[in-house]
DRENDO-1510 file (C-alpha; in Angstrom, 1 decimal, always signed):
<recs>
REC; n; res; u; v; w
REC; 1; UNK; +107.5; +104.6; +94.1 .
REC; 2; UNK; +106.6; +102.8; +96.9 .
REC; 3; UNK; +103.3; +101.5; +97.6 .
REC; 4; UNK; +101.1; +101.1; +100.2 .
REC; 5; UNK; +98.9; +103.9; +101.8 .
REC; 6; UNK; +100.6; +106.4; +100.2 .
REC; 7; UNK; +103.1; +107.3; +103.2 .
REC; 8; UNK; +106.2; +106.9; +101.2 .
REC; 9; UNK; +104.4; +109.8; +98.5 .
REC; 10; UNK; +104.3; +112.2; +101.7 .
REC; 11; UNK; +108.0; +110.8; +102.4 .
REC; 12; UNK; +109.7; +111.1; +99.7 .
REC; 13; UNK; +107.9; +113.4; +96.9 .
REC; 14; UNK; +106.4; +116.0; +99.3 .
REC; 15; UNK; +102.7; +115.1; +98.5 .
REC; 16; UNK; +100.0; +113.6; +100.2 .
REC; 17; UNK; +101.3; +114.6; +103.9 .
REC; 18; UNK; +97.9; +113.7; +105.7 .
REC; 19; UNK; +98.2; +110.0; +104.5 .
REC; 20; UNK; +101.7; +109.4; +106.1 .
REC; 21; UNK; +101.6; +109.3; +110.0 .
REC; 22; UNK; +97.8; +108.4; +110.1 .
REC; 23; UNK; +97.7; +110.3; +113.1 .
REC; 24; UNK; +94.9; +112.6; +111.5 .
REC; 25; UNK; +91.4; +111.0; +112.2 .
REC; 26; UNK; +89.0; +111.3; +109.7 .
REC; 27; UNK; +85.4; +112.9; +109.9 .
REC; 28; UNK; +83.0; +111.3; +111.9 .
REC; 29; UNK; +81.4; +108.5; +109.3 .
REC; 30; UNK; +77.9; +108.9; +111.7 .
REC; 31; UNK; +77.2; +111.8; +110.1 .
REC; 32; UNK; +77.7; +110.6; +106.8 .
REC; 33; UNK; +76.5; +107.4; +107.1 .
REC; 34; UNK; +72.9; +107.7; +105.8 .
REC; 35; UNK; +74.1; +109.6; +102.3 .
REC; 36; UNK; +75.9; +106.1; +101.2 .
REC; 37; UNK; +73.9; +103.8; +100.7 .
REC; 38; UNK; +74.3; +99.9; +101.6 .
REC; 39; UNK; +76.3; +97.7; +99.2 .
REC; 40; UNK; +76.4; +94.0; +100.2 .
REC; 41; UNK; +78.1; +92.6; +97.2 .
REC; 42; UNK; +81.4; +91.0; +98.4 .
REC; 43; UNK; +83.1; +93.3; +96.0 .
REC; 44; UNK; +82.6; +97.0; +96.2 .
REC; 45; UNK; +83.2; +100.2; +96.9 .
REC; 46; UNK; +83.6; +101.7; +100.4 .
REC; 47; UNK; +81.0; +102.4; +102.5 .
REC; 48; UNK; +81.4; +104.9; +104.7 .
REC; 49; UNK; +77.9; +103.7; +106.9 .
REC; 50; UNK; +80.0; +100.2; +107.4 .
REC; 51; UNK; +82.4; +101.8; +109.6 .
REC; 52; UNK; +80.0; +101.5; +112.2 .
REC; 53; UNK; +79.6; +97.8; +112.2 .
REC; 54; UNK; +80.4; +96.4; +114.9 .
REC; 55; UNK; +82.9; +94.0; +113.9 .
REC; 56; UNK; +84.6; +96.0; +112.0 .
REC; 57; UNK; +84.7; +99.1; +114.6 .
REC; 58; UNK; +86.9; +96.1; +117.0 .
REC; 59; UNK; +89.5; +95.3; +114.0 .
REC; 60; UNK; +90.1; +99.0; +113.9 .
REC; 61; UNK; +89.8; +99.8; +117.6 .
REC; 62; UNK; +92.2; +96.6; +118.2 .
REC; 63; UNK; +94.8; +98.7; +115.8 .
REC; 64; UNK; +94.3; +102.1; +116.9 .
REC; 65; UNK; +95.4; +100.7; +120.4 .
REC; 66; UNK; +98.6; +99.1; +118.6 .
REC; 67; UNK; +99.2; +102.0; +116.8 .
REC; 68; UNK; +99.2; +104.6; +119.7 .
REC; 69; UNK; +102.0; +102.2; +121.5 .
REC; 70; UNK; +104.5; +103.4; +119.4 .
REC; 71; UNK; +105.1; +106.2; +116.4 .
REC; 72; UNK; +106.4; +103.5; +113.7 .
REC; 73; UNK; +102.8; +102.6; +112.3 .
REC; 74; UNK; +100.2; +104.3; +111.3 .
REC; 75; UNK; +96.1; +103.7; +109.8 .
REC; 76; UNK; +95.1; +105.6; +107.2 .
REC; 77; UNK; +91.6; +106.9; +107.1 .
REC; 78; UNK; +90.3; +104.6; +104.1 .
REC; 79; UNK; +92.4; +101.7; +105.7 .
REC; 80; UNK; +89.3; +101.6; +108.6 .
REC; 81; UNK; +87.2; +99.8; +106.1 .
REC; 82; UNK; +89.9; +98.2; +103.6 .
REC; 83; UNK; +91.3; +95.8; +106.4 .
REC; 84; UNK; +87.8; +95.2; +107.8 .
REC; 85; UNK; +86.6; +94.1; +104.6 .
REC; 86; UNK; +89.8; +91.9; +103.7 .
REC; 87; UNK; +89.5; +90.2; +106.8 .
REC; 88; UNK; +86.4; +89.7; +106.2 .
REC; 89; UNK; +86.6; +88.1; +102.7 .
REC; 90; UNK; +89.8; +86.4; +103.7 .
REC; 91; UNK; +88.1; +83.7; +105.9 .
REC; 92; UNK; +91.5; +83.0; +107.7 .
REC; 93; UNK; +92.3; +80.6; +110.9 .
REC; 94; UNK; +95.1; +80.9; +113.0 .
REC; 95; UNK; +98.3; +79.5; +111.3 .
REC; 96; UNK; +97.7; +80.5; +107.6 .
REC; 97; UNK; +100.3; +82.2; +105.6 .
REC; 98; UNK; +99.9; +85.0; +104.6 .
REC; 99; UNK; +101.3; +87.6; +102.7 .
REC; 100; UNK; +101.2; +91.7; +103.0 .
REC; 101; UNK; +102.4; +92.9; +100.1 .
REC; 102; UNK; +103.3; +96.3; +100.0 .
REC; 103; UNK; +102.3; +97.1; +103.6 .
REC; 104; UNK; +104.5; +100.2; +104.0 .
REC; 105; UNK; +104.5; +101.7; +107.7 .
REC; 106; UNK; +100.9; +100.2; +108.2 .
REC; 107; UNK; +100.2; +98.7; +111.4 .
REC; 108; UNK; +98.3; +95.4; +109.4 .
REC; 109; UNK; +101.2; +92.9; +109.4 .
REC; 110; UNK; +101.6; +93.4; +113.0 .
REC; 111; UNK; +97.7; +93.0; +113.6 .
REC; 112; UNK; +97.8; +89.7; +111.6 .
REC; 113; UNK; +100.2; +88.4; +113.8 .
REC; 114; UNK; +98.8; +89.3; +116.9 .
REC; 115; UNK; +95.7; +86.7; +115.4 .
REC; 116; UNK; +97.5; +84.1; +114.8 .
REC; 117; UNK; +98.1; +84.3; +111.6 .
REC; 118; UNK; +102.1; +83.0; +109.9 .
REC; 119; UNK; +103.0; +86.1; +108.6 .
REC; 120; UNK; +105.3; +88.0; +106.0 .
REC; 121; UNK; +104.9; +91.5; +105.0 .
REC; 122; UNK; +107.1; +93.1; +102.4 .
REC; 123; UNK; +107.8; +96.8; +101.1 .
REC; 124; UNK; +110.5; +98.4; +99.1 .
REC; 125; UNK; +111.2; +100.6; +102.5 .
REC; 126; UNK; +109.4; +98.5; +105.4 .
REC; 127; UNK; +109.7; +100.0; +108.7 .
REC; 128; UNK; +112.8; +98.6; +110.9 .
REC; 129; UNK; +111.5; +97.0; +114.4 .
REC; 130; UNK; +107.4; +97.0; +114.4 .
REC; 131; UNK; +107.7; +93.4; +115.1 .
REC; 132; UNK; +109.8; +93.6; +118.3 .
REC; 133; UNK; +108.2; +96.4; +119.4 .
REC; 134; UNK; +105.0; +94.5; +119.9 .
REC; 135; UNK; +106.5; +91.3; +120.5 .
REC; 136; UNK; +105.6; +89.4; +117.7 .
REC; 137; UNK; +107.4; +87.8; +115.5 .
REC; 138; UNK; +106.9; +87.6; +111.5 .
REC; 139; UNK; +108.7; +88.0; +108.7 .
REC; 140; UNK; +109.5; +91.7; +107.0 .
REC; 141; UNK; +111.5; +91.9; +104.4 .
REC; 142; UNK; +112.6; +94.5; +101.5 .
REC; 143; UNK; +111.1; +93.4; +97.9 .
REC; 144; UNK; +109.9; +94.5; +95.3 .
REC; 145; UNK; +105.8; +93.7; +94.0 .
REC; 146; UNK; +107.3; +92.8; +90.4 .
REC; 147; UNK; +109.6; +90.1; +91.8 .
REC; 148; UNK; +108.9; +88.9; +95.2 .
REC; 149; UNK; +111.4; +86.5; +97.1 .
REC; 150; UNK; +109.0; +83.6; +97.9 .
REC; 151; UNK; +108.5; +80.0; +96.3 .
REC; 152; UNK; +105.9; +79.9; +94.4 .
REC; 153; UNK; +102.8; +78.7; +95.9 .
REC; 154; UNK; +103.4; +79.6; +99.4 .
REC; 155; UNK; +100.6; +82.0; +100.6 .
REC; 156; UNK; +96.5; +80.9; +101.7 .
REC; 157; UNK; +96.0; +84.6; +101.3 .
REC; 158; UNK; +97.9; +87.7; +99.8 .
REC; 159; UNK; +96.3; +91.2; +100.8 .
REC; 160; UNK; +97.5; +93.8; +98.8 .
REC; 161; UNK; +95.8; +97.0; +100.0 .
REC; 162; UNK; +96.1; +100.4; +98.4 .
REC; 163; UNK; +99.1; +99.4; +96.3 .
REC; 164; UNK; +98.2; +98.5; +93.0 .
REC; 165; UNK; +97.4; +101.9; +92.1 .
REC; 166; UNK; +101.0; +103.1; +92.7 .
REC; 167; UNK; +102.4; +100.8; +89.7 .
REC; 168; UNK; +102.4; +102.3; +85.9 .
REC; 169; UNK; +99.6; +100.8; +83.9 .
REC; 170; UNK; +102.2; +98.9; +81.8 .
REC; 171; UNK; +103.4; +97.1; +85.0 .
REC; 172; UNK; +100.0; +96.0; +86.5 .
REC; 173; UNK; +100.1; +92.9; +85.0 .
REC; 174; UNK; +103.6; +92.2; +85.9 .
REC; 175; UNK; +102.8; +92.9; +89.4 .
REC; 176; UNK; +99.2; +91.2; +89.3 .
REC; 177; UNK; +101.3; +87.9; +87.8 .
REC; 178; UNK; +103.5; +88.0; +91.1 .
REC; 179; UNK; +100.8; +88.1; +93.5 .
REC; 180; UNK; +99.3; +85.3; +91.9 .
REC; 181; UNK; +102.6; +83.3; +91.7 .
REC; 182; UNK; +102.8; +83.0; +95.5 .
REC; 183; UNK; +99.9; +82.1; +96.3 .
REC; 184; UNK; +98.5; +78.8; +96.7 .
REC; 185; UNK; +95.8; +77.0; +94.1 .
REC; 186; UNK; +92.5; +78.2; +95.0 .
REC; 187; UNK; +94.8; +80.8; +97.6 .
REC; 188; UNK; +92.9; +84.7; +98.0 .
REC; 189; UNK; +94.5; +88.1; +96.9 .
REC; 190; UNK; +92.8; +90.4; +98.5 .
REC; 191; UNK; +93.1; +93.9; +96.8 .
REC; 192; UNK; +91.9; +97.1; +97.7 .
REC; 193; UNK; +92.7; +100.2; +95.6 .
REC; 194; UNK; +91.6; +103.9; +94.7 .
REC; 195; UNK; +88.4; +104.2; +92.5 .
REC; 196; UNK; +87.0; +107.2; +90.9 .
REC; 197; UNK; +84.0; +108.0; +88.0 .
REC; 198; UNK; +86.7; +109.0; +85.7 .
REC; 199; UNK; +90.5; +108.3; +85.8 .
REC; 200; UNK; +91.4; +110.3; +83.2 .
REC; 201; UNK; +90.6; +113.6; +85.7 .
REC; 202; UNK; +93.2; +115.6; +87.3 .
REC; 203; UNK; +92.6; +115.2; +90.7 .
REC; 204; UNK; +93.8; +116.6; +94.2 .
REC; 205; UNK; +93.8; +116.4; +97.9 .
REC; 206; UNK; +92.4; +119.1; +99.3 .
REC; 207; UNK; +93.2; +119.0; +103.0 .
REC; 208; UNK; +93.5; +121.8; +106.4 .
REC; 209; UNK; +95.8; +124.3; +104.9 .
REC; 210; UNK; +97.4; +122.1; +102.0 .
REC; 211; UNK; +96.5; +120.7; +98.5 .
REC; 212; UNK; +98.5; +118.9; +96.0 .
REC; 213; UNK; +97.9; +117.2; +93.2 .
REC; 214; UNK; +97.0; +113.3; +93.3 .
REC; 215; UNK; +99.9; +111.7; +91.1 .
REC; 216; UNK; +99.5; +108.2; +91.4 .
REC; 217; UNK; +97.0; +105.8; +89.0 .
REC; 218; UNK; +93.5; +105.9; +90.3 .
REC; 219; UNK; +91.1; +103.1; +88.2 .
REC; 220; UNK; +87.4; +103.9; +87.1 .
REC; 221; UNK; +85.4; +101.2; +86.2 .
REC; 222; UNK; +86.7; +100.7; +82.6 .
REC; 223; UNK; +90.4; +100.6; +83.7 .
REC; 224; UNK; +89.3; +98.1; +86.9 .
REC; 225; UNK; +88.1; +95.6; +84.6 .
REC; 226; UNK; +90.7; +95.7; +81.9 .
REC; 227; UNK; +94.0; +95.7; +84.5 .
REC; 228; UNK; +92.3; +93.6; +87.8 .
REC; 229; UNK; +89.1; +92.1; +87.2 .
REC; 230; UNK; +90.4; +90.3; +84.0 .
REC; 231; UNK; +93.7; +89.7; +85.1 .
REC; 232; UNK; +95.5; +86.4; +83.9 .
REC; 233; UNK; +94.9; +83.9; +86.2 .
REC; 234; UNK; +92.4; +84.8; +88.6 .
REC; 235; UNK; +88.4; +84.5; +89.1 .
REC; 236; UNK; +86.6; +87.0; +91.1 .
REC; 237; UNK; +85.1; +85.3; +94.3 .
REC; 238; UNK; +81.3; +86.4; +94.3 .
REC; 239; UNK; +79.1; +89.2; +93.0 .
REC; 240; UNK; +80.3; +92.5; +91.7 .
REC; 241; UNK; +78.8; +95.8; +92.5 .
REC; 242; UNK; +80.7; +98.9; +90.9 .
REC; 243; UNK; +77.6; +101.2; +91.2 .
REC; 244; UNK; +78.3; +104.2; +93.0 .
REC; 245; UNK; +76.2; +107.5; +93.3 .
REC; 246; UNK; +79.2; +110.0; +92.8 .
REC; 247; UNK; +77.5; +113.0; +93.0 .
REC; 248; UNK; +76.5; +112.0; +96.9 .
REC; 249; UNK; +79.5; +109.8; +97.5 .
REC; 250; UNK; +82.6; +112.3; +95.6 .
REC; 251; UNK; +81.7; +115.3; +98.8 .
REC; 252; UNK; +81.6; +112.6; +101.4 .
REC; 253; UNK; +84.9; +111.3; +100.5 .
REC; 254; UNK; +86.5; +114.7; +100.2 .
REC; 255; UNK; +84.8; +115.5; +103.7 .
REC; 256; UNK; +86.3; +111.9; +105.2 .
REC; 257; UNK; +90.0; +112.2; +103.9 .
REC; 258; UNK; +90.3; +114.7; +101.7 .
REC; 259; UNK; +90.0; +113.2; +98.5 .
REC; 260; UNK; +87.3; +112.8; +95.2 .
REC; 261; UNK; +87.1; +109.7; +95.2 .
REC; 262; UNK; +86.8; +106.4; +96.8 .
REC; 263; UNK; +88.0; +102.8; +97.2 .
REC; 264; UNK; +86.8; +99.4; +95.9 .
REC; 265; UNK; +87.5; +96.1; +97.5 .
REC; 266; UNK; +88.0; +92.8; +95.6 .
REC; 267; UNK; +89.3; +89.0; +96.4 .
REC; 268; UNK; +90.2; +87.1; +93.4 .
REC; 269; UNK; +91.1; +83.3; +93.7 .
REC; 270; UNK; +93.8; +81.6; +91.7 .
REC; 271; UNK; +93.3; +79.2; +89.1 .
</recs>
């Protein structure tokens, strides 16, 4: 299956059809915003009431205005706070490499570019032209997550958003080896994946006219630690805060994009 946002689910398995283009905004998040409560730990869960920062309202503005130049790319609801909060953890300066792994049709390898930043994005179906279409030039190239074609050691930073979730639970550590091979000593994977009260639930997208049932991996807390926060050669980069009021925050998600649950955000470091 291939990862990232979920586009290649609506694609090529019928499902999921309101995460492909990203042309279908989600609810307004001002409404919304005083039900979630602030969570300032570097890693957490979304929070809907951040989408109105202003910092990270001009990351997503900057690639709404990408995206509506073209109909290659696309931003996915959840992906206005995921790439807010990466960038945000990331600490990048023009000229870093960096690495999107995963990134699908998503308008972020494109955005990183247009910063500065020494780019390669990779996806088992990446789209064909983004880069020339905008003018920028950075490397996209078919791979695979379990065996990527870089030296080892080559990446500052590795963002890996909404991915991880699409491989089986007996490949995440395969997958969570890779990303770790590529990246420099003391380099940052930034990860960013679906994250629910209990994983084990059947789940499903329940959207204008459509539902289907969610049929990729979705981690709870118990799952999180044991495949990501644990994984073989990493540290987490500052304080943890899993708590999340699901009973509030389970409707609010459903009202924002049409699904239970929400998503988490965490950089780990090599070592």
């Amino acid at each position: 299956m291939s990862p990232d946002a979920k586009r290649h689910n609506a694609n090529n398995a019928g499902g999921r059809g309101n995460d492909s283009p990203g042309r279908r905004r989600p609810s307004s998040p001002s409404s919304q915003a005083p039900i979630i409560s602030a969570c300032r730990a570097p890693n957490r869960p979304l929070d809907l009431a951040e989408l109105e920062r202003p910092d990270y309202r001009d990351i997503v503005r900057e690639m709404e205005r990408m995206t509506a130049r073209e109909d290659v790319s696309y931003l996915h609801p959840s992906k206005r706070w995921e790439y807010p909060w990466a960038l945000e953890q990331a600490g990048l300066r023009p000229g870093d490499r960096v690495l999107d792994a995963g990134c699908g049709g998503s308008i972020f390898p494109a955005y990183l570019a247009a910063q500065g930043m020494s780019v390669a994005a990779v996806d088992l179906n990446p789209p064909a032209g983004l880069a020339a279409f905008h003018g920028l030039n950075y490397l996209s190239i078919q791979g695979n997550l379990a065996c990527l074609p870089f030296a080892e050691g080559v990446f500052q930073a590795v963002f890996c958003i909404s991915v991880i979730e699409h491989f089986p639970a007996s490949g995440i550590a395969l997958a969570m080896a890779e990303l770790r091979r590529v990246l420099r000593p003391d380099g940052r994977l930034l990860l960013t994946t679906d994250y629910a009260r209990d994983a084990s639930e059947e789940m499903w997208h329940e959207g204008p006219g459509r539902s289907f049932r969610v049929d990729w991996n979705v981690f709870d807390r118990d799952s999180l630690s044991r495949h990501i926060l644990n994984a073989e050669g990493f540290r987490i980069e500052g304080g943890v805060d899993l708590e999340v009021d699901w009973e509030l925050v389970r409707p609010a998600m459903s009202r924002f994009h049409g699904y239970p649950y929400t998503s988490v955000g965490l950089t780990l470091v090599r070592v």
